[in-house]
C-alpha angles and dihedrals in degrees: 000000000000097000086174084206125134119204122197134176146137080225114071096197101056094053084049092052097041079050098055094047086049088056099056093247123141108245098222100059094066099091096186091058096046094053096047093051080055097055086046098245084130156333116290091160100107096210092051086055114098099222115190123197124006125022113250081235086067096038102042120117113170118234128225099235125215121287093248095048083123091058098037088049079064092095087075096058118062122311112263120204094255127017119253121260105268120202 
């Protein structure tokens, strides 16, 4: 899908973030990033985040996302012995 959107940022997270609400994804659902704001490696807070141009609200297209989003949000739930088949 052609966003033409640039994101730009010295803090990978942020731009990851900015780039997950212009994409229409829940943030809490991107496991990597959450766990890296908690170990401090960035800022994952959206109003701590310093956005320039336009607003997300103007940007924002919503993804389809892929058809086992519902398997792959599983990290979020208890840790099973094996992970589950993907694809």
């Amino acid at each position: 899908m052609p966003s033409r959107v640039a994101i730009a940022s010295t803090d990978y997270i942020a731009a990851d973030r900015v780039g997950v609400e212009a994409m229409g994804i829940d943030p809490n659902w991107v496991g990597s990033l959450v766990y890296c704001s908690q170990a401090g490696l960035g800022q994952y807070d959206l109003s701590k985040i310093d956005i320039r141009g336009n607003k997300i609200e103007e940007v924002r297209r919503t993804y389809r996302l892929h058809p086992d989003v519902e398997q792959e949000k599983q990290w979020m739930g208890p840790m099973e012995e094996l992970p589950p088949r993907l694809g």
